[in-house]
Backbone as CSV, one residue per row, in Angstrom:
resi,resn,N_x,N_y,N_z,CA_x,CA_y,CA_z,C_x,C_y,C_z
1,UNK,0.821,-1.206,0.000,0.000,0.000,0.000,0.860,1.262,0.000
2,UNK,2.375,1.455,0.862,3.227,2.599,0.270,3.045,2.645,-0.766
3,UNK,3.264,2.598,-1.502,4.244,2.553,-2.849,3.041,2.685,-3.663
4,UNK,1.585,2.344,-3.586,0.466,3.148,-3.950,-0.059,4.522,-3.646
5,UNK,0.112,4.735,-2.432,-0.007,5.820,-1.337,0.915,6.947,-2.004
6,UNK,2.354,6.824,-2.238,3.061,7.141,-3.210,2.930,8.155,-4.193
7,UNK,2.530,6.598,-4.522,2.112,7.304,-6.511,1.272,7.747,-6.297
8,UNK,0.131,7.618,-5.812,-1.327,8.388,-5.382,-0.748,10.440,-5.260
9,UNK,-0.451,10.072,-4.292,0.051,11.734,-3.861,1.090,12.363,-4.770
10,UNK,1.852,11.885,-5.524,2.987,12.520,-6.580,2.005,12.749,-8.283
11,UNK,0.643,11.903,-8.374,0.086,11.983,-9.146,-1.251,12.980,-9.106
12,UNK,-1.564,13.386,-7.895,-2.515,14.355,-7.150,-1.753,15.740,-7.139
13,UNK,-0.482,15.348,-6.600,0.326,16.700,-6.433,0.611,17.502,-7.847
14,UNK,0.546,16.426,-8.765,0.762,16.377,-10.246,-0.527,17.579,-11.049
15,UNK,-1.280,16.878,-10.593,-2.570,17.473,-11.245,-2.925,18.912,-10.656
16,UNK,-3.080,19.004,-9.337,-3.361,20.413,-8.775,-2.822,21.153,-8.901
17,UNK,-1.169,20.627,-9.769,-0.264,22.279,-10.234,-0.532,21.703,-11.922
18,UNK,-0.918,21.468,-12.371,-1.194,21.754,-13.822,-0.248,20.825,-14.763
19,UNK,0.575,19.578,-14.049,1.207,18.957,-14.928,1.032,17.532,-14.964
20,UNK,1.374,16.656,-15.833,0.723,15.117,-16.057,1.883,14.543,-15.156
21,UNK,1.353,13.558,-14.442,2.154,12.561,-13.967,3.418,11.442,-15.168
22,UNK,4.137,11.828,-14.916,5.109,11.237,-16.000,6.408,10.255,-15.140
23,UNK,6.570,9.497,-15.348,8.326,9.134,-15.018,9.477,9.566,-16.152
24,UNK,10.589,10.043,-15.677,11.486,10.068,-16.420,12.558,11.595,-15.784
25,UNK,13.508,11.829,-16.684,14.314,12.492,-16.010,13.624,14.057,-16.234
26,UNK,12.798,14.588,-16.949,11.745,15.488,-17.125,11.082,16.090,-15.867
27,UNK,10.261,14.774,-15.541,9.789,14.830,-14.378,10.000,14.644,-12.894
28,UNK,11.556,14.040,-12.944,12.248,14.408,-11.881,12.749,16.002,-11.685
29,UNK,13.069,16.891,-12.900,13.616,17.814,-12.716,12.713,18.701,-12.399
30,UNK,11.354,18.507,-12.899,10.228,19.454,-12.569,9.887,19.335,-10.949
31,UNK,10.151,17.967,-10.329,9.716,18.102,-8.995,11.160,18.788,-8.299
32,UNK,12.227,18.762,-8.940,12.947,19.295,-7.631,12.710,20.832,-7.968
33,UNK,12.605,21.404,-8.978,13.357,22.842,-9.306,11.611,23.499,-9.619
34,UNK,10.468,22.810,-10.693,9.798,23.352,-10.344,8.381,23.830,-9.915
35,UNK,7.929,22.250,-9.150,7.213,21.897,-8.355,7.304,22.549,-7.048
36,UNK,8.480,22.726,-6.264,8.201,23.869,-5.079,7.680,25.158,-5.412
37,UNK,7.789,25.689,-6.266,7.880,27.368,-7.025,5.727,27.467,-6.661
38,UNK,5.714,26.399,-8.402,4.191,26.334,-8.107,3.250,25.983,-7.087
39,UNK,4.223,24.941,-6.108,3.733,24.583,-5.207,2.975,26.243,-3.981
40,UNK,4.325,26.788,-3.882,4.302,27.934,-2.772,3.045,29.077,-3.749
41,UNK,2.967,29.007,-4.867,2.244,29.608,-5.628,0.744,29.481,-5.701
42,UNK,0.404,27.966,-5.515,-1.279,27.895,-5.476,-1.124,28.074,-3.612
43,UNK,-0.554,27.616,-3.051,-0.749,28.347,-1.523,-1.061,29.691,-1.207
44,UNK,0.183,30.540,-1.771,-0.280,31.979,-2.006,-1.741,32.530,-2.486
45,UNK,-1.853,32.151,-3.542,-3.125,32.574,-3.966,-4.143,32.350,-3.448
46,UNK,-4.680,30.667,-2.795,-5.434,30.129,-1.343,-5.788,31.298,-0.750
47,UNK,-4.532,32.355,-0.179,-4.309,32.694,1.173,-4.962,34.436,0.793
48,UNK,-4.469,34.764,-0.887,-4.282,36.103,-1.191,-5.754,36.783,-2.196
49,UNK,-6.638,35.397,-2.192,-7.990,35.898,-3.020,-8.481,35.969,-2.638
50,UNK,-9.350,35.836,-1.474,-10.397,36.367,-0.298,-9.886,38.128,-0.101
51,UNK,-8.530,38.099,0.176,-8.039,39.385,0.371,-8.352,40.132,-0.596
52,UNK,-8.395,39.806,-1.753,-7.735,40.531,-3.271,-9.456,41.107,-3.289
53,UNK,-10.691,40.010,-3.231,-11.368,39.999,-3.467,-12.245,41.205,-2.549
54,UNK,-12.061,41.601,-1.322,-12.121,42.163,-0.208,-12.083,43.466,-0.556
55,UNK,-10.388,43.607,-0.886,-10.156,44.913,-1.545,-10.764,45.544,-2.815
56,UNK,-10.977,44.835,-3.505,-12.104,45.311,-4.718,-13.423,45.860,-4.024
57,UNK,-13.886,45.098,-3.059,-15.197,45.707,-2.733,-15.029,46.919,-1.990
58,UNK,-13.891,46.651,-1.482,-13.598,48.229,-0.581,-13.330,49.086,-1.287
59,UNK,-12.927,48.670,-2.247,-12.517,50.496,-3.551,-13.866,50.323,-3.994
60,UNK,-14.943,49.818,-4.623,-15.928,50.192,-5.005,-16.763,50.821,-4.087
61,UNK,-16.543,50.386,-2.806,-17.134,51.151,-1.458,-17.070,52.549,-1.467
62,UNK,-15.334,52.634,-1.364,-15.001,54.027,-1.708,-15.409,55.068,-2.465
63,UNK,-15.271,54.294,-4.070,-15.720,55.238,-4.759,-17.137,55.817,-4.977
64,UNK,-18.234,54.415,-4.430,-19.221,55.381,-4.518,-19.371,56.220,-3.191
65,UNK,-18.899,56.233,-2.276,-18.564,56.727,-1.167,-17.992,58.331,-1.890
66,UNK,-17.061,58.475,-2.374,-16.486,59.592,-3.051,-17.259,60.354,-3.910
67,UNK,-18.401,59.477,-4.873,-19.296,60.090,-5.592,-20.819,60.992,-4.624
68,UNK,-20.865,59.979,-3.891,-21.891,60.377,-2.556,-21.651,62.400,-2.086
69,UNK,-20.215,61.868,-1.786,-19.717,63.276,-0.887,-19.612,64.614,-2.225
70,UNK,-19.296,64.479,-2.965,-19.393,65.373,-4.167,-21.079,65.701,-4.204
71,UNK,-21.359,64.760,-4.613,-23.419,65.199,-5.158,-24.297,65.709,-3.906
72,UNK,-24.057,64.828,-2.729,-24.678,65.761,-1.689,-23.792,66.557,-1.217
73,UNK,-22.785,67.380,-1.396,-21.728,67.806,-0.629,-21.579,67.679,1.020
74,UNK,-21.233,66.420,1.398,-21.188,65.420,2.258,-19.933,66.591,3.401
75,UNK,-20.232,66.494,4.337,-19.283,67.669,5.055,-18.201,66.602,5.628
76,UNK,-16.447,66.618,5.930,-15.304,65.765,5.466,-15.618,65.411,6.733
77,UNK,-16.483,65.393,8.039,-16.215,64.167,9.168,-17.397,63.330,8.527
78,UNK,-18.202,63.245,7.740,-18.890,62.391,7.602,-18.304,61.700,6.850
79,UNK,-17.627,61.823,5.945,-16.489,61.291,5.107,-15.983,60.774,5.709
80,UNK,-15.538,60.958,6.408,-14.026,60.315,7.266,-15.067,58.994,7.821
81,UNK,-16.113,59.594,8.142,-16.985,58.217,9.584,-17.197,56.976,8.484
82,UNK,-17.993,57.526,6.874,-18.262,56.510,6.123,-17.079,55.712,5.588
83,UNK,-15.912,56.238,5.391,-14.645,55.594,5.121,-14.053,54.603,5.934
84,UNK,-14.425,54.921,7.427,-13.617,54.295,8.974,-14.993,52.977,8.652
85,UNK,-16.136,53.497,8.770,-16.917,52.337,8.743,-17.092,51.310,7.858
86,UNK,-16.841,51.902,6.421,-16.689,50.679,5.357,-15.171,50.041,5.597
87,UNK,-13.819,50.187,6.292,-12.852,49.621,6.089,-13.670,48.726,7.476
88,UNK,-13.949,49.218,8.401,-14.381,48.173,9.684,-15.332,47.341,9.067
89,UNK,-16.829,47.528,8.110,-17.536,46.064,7.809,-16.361,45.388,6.989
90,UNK,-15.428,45.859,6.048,-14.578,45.099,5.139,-13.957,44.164,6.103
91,UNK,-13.430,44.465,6.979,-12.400,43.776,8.153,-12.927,43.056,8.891
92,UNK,-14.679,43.226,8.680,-15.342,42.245,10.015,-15.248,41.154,9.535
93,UNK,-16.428,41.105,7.678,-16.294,40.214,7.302,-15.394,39.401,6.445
94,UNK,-13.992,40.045,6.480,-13.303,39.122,6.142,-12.733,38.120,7.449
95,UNK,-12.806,38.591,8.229,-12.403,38.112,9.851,-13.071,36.857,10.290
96,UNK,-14.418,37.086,10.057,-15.502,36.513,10.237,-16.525,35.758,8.964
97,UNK,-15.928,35.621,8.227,-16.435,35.365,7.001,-16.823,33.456,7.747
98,UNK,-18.200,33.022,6.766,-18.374,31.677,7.048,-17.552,30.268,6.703
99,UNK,-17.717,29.174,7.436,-16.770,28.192,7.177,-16.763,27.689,5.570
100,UNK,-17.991,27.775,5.329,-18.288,27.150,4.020,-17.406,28.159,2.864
101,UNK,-17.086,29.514,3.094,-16.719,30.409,2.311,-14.703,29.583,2.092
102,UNK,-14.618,29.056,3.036,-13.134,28.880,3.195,-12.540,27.264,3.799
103,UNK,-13.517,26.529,4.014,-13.501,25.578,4.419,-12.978,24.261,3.770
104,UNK,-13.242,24.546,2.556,-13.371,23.609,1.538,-11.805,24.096,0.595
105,UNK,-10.626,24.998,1.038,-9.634,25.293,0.310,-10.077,25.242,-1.128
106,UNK,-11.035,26.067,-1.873,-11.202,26.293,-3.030,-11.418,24.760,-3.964
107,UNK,-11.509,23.639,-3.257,-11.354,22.354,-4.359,-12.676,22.131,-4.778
108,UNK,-12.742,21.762,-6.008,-13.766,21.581,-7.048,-14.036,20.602,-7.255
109,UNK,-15.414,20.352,-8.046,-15.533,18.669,-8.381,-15.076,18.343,-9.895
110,UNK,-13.909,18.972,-10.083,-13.333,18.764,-11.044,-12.039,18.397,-10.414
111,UNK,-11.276,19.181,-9.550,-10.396,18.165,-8.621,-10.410,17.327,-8.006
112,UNK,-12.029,17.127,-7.581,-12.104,15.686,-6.632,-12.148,14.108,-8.095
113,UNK,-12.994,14.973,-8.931,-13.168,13.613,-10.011,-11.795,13.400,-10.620
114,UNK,-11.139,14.113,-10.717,-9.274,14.092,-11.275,-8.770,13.138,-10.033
115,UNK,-9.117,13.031,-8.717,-8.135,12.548,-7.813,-9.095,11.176,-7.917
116,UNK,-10.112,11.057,-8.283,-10.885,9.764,-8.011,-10.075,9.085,-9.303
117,UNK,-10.095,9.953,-10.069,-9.708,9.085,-11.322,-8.136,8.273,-10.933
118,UNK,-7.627,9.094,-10.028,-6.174,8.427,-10.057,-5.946,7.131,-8.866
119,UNK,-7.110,7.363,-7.405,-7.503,6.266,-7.541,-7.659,4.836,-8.184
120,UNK,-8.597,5.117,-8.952,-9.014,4.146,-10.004,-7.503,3.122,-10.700
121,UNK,-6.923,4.486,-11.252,-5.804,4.024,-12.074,-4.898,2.961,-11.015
122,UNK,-4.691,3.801,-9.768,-3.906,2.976,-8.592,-4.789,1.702,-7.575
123,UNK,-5.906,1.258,-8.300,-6.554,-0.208,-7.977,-7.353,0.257,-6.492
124,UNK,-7.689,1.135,-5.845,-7.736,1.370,-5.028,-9.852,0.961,-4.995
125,UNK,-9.854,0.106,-5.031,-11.157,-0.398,-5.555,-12.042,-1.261,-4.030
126,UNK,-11.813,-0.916,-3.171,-12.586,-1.398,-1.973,-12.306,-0.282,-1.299
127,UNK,-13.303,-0.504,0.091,-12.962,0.162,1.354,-12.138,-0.001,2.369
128,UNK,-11.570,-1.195,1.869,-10.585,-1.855,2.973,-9.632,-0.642,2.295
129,UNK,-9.338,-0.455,0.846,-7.960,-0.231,0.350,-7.972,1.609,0.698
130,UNK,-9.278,1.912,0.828,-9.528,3.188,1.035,-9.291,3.223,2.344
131,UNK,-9.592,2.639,3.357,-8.792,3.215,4.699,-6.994,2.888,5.140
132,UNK,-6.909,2.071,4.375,-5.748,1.886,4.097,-4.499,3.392,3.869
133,UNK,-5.546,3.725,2.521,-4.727,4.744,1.670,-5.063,6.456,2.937
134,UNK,-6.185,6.257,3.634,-6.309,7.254,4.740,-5.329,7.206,5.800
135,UNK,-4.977,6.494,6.234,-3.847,5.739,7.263,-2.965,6.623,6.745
136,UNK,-2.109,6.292,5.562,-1.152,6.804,4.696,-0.977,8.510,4.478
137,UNK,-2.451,9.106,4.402,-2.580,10.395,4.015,-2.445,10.936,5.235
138,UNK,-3.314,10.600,6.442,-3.157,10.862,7.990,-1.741,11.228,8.281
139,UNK,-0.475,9.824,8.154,0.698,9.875,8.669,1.668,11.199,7.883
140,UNK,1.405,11.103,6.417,1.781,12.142,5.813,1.686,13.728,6.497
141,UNK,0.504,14.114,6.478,-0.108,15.154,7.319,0.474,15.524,8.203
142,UNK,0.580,14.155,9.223,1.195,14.519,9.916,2.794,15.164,10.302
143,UNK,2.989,14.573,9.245,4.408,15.090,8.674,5.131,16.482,7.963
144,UNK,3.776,16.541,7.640,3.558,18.122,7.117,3.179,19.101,8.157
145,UNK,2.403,18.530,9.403,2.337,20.384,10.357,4.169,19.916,11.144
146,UNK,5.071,18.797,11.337,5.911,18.685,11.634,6.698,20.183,11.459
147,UNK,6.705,20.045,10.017,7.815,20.664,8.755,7.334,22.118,9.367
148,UNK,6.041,22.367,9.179,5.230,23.387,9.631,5.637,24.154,11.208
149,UNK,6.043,23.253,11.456,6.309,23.660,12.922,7.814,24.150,13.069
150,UNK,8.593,23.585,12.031,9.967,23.540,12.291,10.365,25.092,11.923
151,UNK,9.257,25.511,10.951,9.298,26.782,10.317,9.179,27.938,11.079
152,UNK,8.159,27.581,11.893,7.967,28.441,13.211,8.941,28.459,14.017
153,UNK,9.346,27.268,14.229,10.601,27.960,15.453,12.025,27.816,14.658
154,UNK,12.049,27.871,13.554,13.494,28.585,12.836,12.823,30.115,12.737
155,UNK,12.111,30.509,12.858,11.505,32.013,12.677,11.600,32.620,14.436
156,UNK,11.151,31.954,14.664,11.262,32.197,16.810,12.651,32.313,16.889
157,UNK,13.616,31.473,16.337,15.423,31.287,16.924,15.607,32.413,16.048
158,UNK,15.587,33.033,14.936,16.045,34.225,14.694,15.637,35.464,14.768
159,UNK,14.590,35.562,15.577,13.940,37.102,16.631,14.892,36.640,17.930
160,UNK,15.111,35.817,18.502,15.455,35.254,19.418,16.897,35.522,19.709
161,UNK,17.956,35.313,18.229,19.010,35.783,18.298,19.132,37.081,18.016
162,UNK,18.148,37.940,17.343,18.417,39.181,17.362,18.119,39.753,18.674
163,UNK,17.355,39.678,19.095,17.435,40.223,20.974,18.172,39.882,21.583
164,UNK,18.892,38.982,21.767,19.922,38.216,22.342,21.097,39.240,22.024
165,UNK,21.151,39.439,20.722,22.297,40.409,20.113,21.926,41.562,20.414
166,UNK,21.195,42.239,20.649,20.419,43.353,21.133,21.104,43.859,22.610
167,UNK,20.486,42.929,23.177,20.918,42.645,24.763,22.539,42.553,24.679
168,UNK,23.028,41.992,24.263,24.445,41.631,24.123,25.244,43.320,24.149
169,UNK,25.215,43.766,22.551,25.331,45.208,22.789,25.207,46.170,23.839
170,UNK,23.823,46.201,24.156,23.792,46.806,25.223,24.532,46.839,26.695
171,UNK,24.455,45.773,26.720,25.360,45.401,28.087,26.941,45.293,27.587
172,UNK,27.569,45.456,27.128,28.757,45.625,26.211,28.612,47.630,26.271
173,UNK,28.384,48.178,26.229,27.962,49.488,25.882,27.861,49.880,27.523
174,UNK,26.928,49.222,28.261,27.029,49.902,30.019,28.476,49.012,30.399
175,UNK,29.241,48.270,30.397,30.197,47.938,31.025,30.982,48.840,30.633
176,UNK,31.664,49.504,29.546,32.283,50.623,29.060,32.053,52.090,29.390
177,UNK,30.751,51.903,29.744,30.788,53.228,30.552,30.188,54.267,29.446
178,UNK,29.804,54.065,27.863,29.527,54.671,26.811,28.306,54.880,26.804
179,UNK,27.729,55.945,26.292,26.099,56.126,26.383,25.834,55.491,24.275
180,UNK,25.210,54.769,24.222,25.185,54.373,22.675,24.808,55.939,21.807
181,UNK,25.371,55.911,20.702,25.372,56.792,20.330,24.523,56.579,18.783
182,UNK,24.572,57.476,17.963,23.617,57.613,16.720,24.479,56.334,15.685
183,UNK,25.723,56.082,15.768,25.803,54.999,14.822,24.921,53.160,15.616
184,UNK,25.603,53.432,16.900,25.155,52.112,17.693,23.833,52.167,17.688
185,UNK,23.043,53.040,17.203,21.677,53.057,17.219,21.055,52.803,15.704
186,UNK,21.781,53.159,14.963,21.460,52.924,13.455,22.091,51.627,13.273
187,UNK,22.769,50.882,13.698,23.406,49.480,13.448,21.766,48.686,13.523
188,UNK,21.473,49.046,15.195,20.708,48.291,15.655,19.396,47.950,14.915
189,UNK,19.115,48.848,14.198,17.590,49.783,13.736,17.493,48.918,12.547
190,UNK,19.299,48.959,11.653,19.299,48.224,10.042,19.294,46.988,10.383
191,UNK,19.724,45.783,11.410,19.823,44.841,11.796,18.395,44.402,12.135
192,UNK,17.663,44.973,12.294,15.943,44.728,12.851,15.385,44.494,11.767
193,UNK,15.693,45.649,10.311,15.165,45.670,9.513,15.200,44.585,8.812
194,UNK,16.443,44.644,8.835,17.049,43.225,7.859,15.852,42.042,8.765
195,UNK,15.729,41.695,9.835,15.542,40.180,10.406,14.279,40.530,10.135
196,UNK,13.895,42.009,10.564,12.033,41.665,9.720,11.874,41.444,8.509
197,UNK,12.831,42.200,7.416,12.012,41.845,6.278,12.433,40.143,5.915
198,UNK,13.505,39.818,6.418,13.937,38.066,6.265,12.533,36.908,6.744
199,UNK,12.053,37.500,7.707,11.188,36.575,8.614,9.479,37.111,7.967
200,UNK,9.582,38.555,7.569,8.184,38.613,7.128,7.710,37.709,5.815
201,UNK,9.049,37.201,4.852,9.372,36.699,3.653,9.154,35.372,3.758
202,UNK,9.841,34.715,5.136,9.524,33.564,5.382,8.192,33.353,6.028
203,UNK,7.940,34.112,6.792,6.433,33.459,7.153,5.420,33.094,6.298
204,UNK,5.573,34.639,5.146,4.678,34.320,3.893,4.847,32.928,3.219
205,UNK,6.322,32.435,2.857,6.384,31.342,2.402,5.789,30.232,3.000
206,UNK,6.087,30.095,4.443,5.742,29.183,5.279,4.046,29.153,5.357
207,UNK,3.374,29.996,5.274,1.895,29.983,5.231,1.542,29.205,4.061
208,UNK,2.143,30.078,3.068,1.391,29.339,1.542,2.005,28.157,1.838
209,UNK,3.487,27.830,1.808,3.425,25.872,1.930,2.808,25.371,2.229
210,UNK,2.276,25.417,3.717,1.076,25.133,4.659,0.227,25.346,3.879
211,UNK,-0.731,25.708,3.637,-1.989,26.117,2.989,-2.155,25.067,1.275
212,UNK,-0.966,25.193,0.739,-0.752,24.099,-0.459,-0.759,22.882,0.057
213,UNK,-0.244,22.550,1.228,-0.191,21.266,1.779,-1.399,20.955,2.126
214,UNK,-2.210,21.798,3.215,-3.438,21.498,3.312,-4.472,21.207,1.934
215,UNK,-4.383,21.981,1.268,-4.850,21.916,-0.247,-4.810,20.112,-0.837
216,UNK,-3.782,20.120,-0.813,-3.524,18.296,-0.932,-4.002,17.435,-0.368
217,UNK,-3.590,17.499,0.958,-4.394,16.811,2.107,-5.589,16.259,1.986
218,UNK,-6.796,17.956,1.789,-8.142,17.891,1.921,-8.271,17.378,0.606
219,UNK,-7.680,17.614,-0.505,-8.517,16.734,-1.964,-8.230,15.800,-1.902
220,UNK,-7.824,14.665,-1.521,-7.289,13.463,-1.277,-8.190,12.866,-0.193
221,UNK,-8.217,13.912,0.566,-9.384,12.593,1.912,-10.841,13.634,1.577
222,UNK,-11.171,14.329,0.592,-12.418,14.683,-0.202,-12.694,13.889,-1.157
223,UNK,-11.906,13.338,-1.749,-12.015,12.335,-2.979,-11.952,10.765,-2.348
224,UNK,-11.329,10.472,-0.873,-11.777,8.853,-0.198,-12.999,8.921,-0.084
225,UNK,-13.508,10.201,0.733,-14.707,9.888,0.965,-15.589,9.549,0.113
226,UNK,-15.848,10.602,-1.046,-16.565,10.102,-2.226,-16.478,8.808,-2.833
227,UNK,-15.528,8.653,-2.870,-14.972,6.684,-3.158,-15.553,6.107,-2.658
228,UNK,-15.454,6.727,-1.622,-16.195,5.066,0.038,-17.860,5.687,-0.485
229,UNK,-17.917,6.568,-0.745,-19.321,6.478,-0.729,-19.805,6.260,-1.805
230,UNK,-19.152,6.439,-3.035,-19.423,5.248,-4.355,-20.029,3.653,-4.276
231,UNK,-19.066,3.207,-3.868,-18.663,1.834,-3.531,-19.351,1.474,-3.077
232,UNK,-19.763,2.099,-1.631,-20.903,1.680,-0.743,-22.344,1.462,-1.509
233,UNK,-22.394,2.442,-2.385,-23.668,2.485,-2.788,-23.771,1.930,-4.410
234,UNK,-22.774,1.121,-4.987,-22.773,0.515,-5.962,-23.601,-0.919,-5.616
């Protein structure tokens, strides 16, 4: 059942970025070099079209908001209140938006019938073989918030060493007897910058992986279920 489990997921992973399951040295090179790329790419987007989508309604908010204040000549705190209040409903309901809106990571029944199909191809033709192949997807998973986790605290150890280095300075600076001055203060300031914009870069990455991973996950045990419930009812 590995070695189905396998091919199952390299042929799923295959399809949800847009390329055919192939063997050969082609398709080895596409998974190392550029299968991560697309990978971090349908994650991103997961994460960045609710947003994208959000913001469109808020500029159309705006603008008729802008047309409003012109035709009635709208006096500028009422402006200001209708502006503060359309970014606050924008922010509620994206905050609060329903499960069903986001629940389902965007998968279609055009991805679930693509993953049934590969099923099929991989014999996976009972329910025994279907909890089998869940077992498999489970342990995977699990392997994936692992990775997930590791990301987080390589992101924690380098805020971690920058305060550390922070602290370090400083106390280096009172043993000397020196009050820090405008360069020891601009060191400190570009050194922050640097570790935020390093870690704001990685988190983004680290989300969309996550989020692509989940993406996989859920079409794969969205498409057992449908199986098992084929079967059952054949």
């Amino acid at each position: 059942m590995f070695s189905r489990a396998k091919s199952i997921i390299e042929s799923t992973e295959s399809n949800l970025l847009g390329f055919k399951a192939k063997k050969g040295y082609l398709n080895l090179f596409q998974r190392l070099f550029v299968y991560p790329f697309m990978f971090l790419k349908m994650g991103f987007e997961n994460i960045t079209r609710p947003i994208a989508v959000w913001l469109f309604i808020l500029f159309i908010m705006f603008f008729i908001i802008s047309l409003f204040s012109q035709y009635l000549a709208i006096s500028p705190e009422v402006y200001v209140l209708l502006i503060n209040i359309s970014l606050w409903v924008v922010l509620f309901s994206l905050s609060f938006s329903t499960p069903s809106s986001y629940c389902f990571y965007e998968i279609t029944d055009k991805t679930i019938n693509s993953t049934l199909e590969i099923l099929n191809e991989n014999k996976i033709d009972s329910v025994d073989r279907i909890d089998s192949l869940e077992s498999n997807i489970d342990m995977i998973s699990e392997r994936i918030e692992d990775r997930g986790k590791f990301y987080k605290w390589l992101i924690g150890l380098v805020w971690g060493g920058l305060l550390l280095y922070i602290n370090f300075q400083f106390r280096l600076a009172n043993l000397s007897a020196t009050q820090p001055n405008d360069s020891f203060i601009a060191d400190i300031i570009e050194k922050s910058f640097y570790v935020a914009s390093f870690t704001s870069v990685a988190l983004i990455l680290m989300m969309s992986y996550i989020r692509a991973s989940k993406i996989l996950v859920a079409n794969l045990k969205y498409a057992c279920i449908q199986h098992k419930s084929l079967l059952k009812s054949a």
